[in-house]
MARFIVEX-215798 format. One line per field, with one value per residue (C-alpha): residue number from 1; x, y, z. Coordinates in steps of 0.1 Angstrom, whole numbers, plus 2048, in hexadecimal, padded with zeros to 3 digits. Layout:
num: c(NUM, ...)
px: c(X, ...)
py: c(Y, ...)
pz: c(Z, ...)
***
This chain:
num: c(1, 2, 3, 4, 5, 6, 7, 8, 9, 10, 11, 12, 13, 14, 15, 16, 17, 18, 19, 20, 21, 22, 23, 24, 25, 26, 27, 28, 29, 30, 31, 32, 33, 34, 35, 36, 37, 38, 39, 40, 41, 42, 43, 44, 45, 46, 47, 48, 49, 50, 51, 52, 53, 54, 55, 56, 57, 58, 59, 60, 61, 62, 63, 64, 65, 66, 67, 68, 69, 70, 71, 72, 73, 74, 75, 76, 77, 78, 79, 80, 81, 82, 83, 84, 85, 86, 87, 88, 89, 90, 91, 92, 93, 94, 95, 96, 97, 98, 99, 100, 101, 102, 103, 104, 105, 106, 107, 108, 109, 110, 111, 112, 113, 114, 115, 116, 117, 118, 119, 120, 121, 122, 123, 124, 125, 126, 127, 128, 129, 130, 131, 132, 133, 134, 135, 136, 137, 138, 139, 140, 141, 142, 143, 144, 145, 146, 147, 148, 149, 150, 151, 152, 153, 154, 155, 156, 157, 158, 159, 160, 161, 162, 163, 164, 165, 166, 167, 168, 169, 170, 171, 172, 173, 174, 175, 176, 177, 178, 179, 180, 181, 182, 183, 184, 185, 186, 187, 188, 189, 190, 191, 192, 193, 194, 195, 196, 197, 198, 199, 200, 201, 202, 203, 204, 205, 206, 207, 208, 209, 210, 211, 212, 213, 214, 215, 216, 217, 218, 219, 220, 221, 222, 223, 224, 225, 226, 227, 228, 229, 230, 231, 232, 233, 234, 235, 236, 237, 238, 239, 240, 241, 242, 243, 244, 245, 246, 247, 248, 249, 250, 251, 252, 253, 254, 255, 256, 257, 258, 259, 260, 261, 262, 263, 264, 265, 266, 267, 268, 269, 270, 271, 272, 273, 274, 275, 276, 277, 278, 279, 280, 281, 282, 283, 284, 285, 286, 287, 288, 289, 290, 291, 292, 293, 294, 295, 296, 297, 298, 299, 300, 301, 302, 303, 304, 305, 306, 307, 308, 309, 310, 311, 312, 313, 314, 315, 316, 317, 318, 319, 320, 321, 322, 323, 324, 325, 326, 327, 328, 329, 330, 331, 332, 333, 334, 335, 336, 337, 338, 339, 340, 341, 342, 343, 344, 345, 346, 347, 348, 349, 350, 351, 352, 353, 354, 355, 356, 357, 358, 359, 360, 361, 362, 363, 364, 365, 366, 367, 368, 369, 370, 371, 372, 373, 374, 375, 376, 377, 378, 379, 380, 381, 382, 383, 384, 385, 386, 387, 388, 389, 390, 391, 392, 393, 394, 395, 396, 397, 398, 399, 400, 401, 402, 403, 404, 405, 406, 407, 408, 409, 410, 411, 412, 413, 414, 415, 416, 417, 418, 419, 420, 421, 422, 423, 424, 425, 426, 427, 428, 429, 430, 431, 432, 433, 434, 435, 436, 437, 438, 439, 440, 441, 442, 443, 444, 445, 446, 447, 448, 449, 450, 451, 452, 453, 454, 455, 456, 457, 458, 459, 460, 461, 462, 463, 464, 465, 466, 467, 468, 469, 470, 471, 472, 473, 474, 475, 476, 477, 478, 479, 480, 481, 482, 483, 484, 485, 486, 487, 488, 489, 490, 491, 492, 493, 494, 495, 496, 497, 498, 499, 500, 501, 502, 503, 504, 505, 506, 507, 508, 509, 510, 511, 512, 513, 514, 515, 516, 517, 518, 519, 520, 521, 522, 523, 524, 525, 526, 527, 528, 529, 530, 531, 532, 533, 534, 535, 536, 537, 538, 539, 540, 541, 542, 543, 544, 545, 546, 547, 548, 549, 550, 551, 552, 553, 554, 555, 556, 557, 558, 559, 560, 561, 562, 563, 564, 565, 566, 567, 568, 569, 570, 571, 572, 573, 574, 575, 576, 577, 578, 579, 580, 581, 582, 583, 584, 585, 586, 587, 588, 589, 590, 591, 592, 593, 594, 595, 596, 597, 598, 599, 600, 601, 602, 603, 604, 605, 606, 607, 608, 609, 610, 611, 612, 613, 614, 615, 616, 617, 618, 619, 620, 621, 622, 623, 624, 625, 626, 627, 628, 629, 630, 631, 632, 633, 634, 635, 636, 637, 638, 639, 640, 641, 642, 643, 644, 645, 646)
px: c(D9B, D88, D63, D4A, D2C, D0D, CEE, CCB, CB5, CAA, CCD, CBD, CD9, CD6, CC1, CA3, C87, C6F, C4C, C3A, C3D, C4B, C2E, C2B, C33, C0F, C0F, C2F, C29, C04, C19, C34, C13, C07, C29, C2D, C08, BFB, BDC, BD4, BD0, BB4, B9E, BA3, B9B, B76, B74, B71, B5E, B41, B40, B3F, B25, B0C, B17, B08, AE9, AD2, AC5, AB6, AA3, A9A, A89, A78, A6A, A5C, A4E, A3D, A2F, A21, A12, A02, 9F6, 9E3, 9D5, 9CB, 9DD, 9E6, A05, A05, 9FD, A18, A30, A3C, A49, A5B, A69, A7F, A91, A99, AA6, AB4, AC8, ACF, AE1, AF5, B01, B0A, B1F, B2D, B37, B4A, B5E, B65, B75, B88, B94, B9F, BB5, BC3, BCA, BDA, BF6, BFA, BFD, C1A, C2B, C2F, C42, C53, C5E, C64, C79, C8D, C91, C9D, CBB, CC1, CC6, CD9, CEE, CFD, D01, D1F, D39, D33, D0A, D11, D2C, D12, CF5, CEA, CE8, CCE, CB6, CBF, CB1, C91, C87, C83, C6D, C5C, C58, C4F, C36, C21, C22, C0F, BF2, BF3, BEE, BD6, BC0, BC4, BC7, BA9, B92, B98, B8E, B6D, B68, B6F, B59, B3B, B3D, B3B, B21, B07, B11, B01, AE3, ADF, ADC, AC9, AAD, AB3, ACB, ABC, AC2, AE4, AF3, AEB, B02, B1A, B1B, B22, B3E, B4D, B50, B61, B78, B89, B87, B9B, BB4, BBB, BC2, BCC, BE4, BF4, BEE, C03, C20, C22, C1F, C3F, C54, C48, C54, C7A, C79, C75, C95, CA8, C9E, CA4, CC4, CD2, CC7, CD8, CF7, CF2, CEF, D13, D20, D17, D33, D46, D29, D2B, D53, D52, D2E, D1B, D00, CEC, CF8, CEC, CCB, CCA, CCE, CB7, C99, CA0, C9A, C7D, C6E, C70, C62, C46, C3B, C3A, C25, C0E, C08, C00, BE8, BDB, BD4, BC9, BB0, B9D, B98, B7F, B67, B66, B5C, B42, B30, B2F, B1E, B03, AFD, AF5, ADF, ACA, ACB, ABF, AA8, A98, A9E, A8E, A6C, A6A, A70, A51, A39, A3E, A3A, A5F, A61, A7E, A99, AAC, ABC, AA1, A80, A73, A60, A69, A56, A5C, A6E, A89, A8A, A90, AA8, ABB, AC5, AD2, AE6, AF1, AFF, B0E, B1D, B2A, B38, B4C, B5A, B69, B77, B88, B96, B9F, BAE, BC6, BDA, BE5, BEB, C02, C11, C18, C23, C3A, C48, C46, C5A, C77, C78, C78, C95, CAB, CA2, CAB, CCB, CE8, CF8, D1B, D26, D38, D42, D60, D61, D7D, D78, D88, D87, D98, DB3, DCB, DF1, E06, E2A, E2F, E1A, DF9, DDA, DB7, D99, D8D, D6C, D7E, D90, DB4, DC5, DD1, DBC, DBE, DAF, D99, D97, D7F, D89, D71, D7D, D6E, D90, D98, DBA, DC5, DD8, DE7, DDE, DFF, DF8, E05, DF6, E01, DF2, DFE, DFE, DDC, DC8, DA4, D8C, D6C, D5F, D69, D7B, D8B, DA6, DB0, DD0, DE5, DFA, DFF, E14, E18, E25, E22, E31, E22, E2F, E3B, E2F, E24, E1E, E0E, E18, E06, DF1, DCC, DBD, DDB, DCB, DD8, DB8, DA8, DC8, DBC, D96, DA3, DB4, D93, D80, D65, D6E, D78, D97, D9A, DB6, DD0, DD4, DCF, DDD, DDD, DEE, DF1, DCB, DBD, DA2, D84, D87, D83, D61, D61, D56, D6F, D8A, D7C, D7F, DA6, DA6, DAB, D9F, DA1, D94, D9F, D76, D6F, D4B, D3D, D19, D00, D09, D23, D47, D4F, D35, D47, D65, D58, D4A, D6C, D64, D43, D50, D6A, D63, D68, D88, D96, D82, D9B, DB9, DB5, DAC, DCF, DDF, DD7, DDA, DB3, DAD, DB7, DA0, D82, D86, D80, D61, D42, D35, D5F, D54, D30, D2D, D11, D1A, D08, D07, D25, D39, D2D, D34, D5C, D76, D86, DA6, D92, D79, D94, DA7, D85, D87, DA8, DA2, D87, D9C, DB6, D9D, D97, DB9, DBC, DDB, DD8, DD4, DC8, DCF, DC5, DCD, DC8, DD8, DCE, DB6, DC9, DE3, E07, E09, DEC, DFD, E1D, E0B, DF5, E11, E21, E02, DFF, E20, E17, DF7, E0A, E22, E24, E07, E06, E04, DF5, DFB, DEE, DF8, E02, E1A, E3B, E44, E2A, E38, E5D, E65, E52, E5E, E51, E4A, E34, E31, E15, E0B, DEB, DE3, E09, E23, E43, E5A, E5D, E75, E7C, E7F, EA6, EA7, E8F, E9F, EC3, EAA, EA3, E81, E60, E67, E7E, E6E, E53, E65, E81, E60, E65, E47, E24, E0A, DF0)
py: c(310, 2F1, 2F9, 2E3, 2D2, 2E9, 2E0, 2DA, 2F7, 302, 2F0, 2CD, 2B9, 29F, 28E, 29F, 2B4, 2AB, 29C, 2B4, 2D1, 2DB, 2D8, 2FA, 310, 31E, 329, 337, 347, 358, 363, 372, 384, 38F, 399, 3AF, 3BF, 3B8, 3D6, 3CF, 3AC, 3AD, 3C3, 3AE, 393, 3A4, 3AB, 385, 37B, 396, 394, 36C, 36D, 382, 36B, 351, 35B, 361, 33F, 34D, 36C, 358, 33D, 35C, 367, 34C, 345, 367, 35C, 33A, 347, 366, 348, 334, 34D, 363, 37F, 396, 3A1, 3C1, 3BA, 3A3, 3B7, 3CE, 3AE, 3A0, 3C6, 3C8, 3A9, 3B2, 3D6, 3C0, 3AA, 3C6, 3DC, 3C0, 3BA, 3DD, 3E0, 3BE, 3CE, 3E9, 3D5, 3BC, 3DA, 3E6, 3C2, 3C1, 3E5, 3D9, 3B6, 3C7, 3DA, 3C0, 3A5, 3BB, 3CD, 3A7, 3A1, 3BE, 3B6, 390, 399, 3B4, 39E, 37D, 398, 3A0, 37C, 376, 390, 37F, 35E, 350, 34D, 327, 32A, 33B, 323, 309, 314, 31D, 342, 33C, 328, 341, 361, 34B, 34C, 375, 36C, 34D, 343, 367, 36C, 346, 35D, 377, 360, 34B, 36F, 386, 36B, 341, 34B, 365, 350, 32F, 347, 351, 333, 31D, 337, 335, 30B, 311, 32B, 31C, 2F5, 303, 314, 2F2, 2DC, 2FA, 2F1, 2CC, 2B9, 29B, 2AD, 2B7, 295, 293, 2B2, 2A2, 281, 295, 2A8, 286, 27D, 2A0, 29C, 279, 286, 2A5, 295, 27E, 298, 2B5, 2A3, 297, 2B9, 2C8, 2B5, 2BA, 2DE, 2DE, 2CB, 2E3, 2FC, 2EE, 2E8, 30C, 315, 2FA, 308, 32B, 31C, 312, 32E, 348, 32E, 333, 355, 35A, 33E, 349, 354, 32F, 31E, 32B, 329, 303, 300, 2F1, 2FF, 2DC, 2CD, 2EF, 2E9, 2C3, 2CB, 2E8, 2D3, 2B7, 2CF, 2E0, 2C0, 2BA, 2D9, 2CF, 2B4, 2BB, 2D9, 2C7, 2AF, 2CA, 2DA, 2BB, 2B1, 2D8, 2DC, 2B9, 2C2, 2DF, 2CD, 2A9, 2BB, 2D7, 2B9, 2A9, 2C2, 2C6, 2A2, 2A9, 2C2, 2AD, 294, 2B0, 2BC, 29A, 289, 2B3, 2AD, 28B, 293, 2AD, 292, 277, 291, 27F, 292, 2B0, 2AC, 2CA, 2E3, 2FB, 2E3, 2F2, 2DB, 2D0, 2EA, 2F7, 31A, 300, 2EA, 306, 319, 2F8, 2F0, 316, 30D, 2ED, 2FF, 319, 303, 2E9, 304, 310, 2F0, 2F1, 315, 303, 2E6, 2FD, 314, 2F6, 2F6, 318, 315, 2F5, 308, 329, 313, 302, 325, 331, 314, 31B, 33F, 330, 315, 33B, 34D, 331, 32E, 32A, 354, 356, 352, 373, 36F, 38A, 3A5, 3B7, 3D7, 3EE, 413, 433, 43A, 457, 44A, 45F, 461, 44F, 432, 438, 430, 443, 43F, 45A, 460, 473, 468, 466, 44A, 436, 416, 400, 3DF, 3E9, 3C9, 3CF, 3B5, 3A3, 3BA, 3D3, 3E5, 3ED, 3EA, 3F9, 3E3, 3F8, 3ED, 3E1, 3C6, 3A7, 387, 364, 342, 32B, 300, 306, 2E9, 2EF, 2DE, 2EA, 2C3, 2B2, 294, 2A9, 2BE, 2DB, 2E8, 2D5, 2E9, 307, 322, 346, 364, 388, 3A0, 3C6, 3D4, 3B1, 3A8, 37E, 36E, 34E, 334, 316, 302, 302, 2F6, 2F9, 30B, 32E, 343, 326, 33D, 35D, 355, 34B, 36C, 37C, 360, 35A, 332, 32B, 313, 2EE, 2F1, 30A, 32F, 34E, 36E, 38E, 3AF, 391, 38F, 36A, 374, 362, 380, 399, 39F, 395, 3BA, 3C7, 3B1, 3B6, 3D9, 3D7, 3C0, 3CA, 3B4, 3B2, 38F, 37D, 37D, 3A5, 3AF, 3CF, 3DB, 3F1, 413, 42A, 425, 43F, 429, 407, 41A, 429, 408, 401, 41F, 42D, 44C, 457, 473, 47B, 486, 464, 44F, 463, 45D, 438, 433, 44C, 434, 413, 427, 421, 446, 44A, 430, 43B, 460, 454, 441, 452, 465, 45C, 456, 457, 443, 422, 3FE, 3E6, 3C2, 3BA, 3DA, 3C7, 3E5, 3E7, 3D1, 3B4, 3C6, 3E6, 3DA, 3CA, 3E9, 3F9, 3DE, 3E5, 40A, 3FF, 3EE, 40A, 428, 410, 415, 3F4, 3EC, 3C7, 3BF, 39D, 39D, 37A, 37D, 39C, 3A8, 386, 397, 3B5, 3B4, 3B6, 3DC, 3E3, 3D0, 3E3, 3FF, 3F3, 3DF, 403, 40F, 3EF, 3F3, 416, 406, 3EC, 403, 400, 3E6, 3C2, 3AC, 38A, 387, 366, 368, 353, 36A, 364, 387, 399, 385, 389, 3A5, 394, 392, 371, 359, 33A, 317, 304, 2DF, 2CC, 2E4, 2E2, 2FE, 2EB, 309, 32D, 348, 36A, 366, 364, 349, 334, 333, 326, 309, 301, 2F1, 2F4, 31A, 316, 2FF, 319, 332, 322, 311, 2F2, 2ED, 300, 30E, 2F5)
pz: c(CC1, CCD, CD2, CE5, CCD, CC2, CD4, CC2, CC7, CE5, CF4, CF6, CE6, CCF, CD7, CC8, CD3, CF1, CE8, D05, D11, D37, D52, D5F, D3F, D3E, D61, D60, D3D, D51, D73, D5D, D4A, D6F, D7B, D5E, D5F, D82, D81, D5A, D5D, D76, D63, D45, D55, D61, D3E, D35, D54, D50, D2D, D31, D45, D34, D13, D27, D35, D14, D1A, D40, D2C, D10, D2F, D3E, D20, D12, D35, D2F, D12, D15, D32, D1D, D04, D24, D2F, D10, D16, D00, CF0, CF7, D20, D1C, D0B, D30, D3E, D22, D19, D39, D33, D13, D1C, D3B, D21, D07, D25, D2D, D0A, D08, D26, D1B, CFC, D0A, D20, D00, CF2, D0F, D12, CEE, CF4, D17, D08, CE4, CFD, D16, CFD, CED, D0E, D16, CF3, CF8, D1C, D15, D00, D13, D2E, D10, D06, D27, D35, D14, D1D, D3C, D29, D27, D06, D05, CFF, CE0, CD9, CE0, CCD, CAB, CA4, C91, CA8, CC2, CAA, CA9, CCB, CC7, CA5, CA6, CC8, CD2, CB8, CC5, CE6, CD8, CC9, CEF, D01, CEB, CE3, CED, D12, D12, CF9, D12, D30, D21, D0E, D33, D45, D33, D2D, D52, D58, D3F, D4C, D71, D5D, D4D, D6D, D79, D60, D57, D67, D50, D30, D3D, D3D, D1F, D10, D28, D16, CF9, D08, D14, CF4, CE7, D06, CF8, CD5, CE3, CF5, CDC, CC2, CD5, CE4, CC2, CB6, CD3, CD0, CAB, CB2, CCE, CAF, C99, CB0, CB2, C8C, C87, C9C, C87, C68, C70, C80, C5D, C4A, C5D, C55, C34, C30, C47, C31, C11, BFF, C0C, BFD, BDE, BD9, BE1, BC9, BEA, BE0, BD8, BF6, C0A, BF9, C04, C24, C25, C1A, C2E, C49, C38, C34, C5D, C60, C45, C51, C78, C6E, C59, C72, C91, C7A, C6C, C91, C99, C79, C7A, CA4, C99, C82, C95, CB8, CA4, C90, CB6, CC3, CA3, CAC, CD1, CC8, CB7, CD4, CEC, CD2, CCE, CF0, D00, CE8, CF5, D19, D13, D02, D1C, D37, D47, D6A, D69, D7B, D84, DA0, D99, DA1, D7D, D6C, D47, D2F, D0C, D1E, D2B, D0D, CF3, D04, D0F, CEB, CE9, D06, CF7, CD6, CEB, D05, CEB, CD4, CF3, CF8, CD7, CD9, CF5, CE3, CC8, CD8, CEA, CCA, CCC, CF0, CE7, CCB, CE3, D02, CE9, CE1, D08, D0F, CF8, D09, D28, D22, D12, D33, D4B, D39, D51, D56, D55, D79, D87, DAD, DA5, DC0, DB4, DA1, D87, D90, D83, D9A, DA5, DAB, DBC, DBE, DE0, DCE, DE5, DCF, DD2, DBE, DA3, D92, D7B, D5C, D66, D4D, D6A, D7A, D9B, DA9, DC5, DDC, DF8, E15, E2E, E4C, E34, E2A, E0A, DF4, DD3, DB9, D9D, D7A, D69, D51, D65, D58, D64, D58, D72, D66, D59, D4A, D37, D23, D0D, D19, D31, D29, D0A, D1B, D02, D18, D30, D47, D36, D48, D3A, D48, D3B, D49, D47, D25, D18, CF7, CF9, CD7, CD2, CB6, CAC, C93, C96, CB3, CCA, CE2, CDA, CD6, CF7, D0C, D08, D0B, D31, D36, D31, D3F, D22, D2F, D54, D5B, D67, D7C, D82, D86, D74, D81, D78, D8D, DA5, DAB, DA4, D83, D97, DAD, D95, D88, D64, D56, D66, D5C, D36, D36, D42, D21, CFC, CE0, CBE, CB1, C8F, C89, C86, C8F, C86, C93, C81, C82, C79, C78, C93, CA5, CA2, CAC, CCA, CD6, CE4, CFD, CFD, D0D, CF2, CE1, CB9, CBF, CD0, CB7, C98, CAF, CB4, C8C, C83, C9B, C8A, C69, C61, C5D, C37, C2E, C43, C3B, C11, C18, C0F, C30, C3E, C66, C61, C47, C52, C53, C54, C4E, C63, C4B, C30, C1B, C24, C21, C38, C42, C44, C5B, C70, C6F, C7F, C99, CA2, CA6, CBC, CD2, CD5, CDC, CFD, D05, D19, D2C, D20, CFA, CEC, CC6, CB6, C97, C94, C71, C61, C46, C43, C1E, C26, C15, C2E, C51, C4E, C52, C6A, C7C, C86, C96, CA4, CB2, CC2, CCF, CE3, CF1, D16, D15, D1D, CFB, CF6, CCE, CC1, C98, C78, C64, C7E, C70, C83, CA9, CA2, CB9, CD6, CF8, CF8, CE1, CE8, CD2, CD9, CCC, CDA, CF2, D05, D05, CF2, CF3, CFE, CFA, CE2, CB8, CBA, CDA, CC5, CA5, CB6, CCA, CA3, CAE, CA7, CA6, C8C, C77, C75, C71, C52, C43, C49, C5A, C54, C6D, C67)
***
């Protein structure tokens, strides 16, 4: 079966990753954050403003104090008359702290659950949106990059919410606070810390902007990686029988070295940020140092919002405000790499959740239905074995279909790309209880057939019935459950083997789940292994044989008890000893069912109703094992050996 191409990560094509991120990730990533926790959020955010605040005000007690004492020192006075009006502000300032501690902490609790309720959700609503994803995403997109986004990309989340986001807040609140207390006291002095910050700005832009984009490449190259490895490890055993294993390891550190080398260069870019704008700021407070002592000497006249004029109080305090208010500006430019690096992530979330659902605009229902004898239909919440269509109609009437198994493919054309049609005017009809086998070499278009039926791909042109209702009608979960499955590619889930069985029909008890394995003749088997029904698999039934695991998968299909089966190759990786035996349980589990059979081994299709030869996606001849043969076609070639399935 034709496939389209596989995406890079994040489905952006071939043409490579994107230099920036998306305008608007950041405020989406915060409203997302408020959506999910709209009465925590506020009271983390008071947390950082008060405790912001009173990080920023030191410099106003430190002003009154000294205030108190160079005025003790003019006028002689004593330290201990002095002492009750310096003693407040200190208990003032000490009160503050403390409070200022406690909501720190309760900021640090609220921010440790929200940060992880948002992981936790984030990703619940990832799975969920992946859920209603279409076949041809996965077909699309590297398994591998895909598990990434619940790993990597999630985890540069975590550091943007618990800490870059909150450490920007209180780092941006106080640069702002102490700025006004600045121009408060000296708006002379001021300019001269803004100077300085003009100068961290550039250097700031300059490399946080290289470090950001390094960081969104980084991102991508992590997806890749994890892309190919999870390749590998599926692969394994095919890498080892053809001795790929140097060519495996070429390719792995050519993308190791990508990776290598986009990382070095986002935190070459993030670490040199830190020192540059910290050795800026020693320098300025020199300047101020030097250029404040000067002011004071030459007696230059303050200028400021206050009216105070230029004393040692303002001077001395002013260069603690200069450390403090330039050390903020480089929390702020630090803390821009992780935000890049967490946006980068956010982003990749973002392009998974926004991801195209599979489009459903079916109105047609399955339902559990009582028949009676005159042929009148009525609904049943009860378990009755018998199904209908229920068509509700605009005039708001409602109609019963019975469930029979009719399935028509009507001069259908398709294509995985356009431009690359992979069936031209196929027409198949099944009646209910025909068997329909399909024969062909690869890529014919066999397994592309049944995918239609169940409409994991959407026709070009034509029509697909089935119990006369056009499939577009029906909504797709309810035409899947009318359909029985059993893939050539067996997958197995976690859990037990009564499990696995009973994911063909959650509701089927113990009982059922032995019926349908005695049926398909997987019983004996299951019943030696070590715990028989409960024994664990895991690992895709890592710990069981092919044929046995597809055995399992074709119990699970029969404890569903579909009217409709779809077996694509379905005994393919069972031994011949082993399909006989399957083959008659098989043949019980068909009975009275609609068949689509797509298979190799002619001996499995021969008693077929109808047998179908494709070639390059076209039906070349139809008709039952015997009709074939005396056509002595492509059939017949098959079937005498001349030619081969390839």
């Amino acid at each position: 079966m034709s496939k389209p191409p596989m995406k890079g990560p994040g489905g952006r094509g071939p043409m490579g990753p994107r230099p920036k991120v998306k305008k608007g990730t950041l405020s989406r990533t915060l409203k997302l954050l408020y959506q999910f926790y709209p009465k925590l959020i506020p009271v983390v955010v008071f947390c950082i403003i008060f405790a912001a605040i009173v990080n920023s005000i030191p410099a106003m007690f430190t002003k009154n104090i000294l205030d108190v004492i160079e005025k003790s020192l003019d006028n002689h006075v004593s330290w201990e008359m002095a002492l009750p009006e310096i003693l407040p502000l200190i208990l003032i300032l000490i009160g503050l702290y403390l409070v200022s501690i406690i909501l720190t902490v309760l900021q640090s609790q609220l921010m440790a659950y929200i940060t992880q309720g948002f992981l936790s959700k984030m990703r619940c609503k990832m799975f969920d949106g992946m859920q209603s994803l279409p076949i041809k995403y996965f077909d699309t997109h590297k398994h591998g990059d895909i598990m990434s986004h619940y790993t990597n990309d999630i985890d540069t989340l975590r550091q943007l919410i618990s800490q870059s986001i909150p450490s920007l807040m209180q780092a941006g609140i106080v640069v702002v606070t102490v700025l006004f207390i600045m121009l408060w006291y000296s708006a002379l002095m001021t300019l001269i810390v803004l100077l300085g910050v003009v100068a961290m700005f550039f250097v700031s832009k300059k490399i946080g902007g290289g470090s950001a984009k390094f960081f969104v490449r980084q991102q991508q190259a992590v997806g890749k990686t994890e892309g190919f490895i999870q390749e590998m490890m599926n692969g394994q055993r095919v890498v080892k029988v053809f001795c790929h294993e140097n060519e495996a390891q070429e390719d792995f550190d050519a993308l190791n070295e990508q990776l290598f080398q986009d990382s070095f260069k986002a935190n070459a870019f993030a670490n040199s940020l830190g020192p540059i704008i910290m050795n800026i700021g020693n320098v300025l407070y020199v300047a101020c140092a030097m250029i404040g002592g000067l002011f004071l000497v030459l007696n230059v006249p303050n200028v400021s919002l206050s009216g105070l004029p230029l004393s040692i109080s303002i001077v001395v305090p002013f260069l603690n405000m200069t450390k403090q208010f330039t050390g903020n500006v480089n929390q702020v430019s630090q803390q821009i790499n992780h935000i890049a690096m967490g946006l980068a992530g956010a982003e990749r979330l973002f392009d998974l959740m926004d991801e195209t659902p599979e489009v459903d605009n079916g109105y047609v229902t399955l339902v559990r239905a009582n028949i009676a004898d005159d042929g009148t239909i009525t609904e049943s919440v009860k378990r009755t074995g018998r199904w209908a269509w229920k068509h509700p109609h605009e005039d708001g009437t409602l109609t019963y279909t019975p469930l029979q198994g009719d399935v028509r493919l009507t001069e259908v054309d398709f294509a995985y790309e356009e431009g690359k049609p992979v069936l031209h005017d196929v027409s198949v009809y099944a009646e209910p209880g025909q068997k329909v086998a399909f024969v062909g070499s690869t890529g014919a278009g066999k397994t592309t057939i049944t995918n239609l039926i169940n409409r994991f791909y959407d026709i070009a042109d034509g029509k697909v019935r089935y119990d006369g209702i056009n499939i577009n009608k029906i909504k797709k979960a309810d035409l899947r459950r009318s359909l029985g499955i059993v893939l050539q590619e067996t997958n197995l889930f976690t859990g037990t083997v009564m499990d696995n069985i009973r994911y063909g029909n959650l509701e089927a008890t113990d009982e059922q789940c032995r019926e349908a394995a005695k049926l398909v003749g997987a019983d004996d088997f299951i019943n030696r292994l070590p715990q028989g029904y409960d024994t664990m698999l895991q690992n895709n039934g890592a710990n069981l044989s092919q044929g046995q695991r597809q055995m399992i998968a074709i119990a699970r299909a029969a404890v569903a008890d579909p009217p409709v089966m779809i077996l694509d190759e379905a005994t393919s990786s069972i031994d011949t000893r082993t399909e006989a035996i399957v083959q008659k349980g098989m043949d019980k589990l068909m009975e009275g069912r609609t068949v689509f059979v797509i298979a190799h081994r002619l001996s499995t299709i021969m008693d077929a109703d109808v047998i179908m030869v494709l070639e390059h996606g076209r039906i070349i001849e139809r008709g039952n094992h015997e009709s074939l043969l005396a056509q002595k076609g492509t059939y017949y070639q098959l079937y005498t050996g001349a030619f081969e399935l390839e």
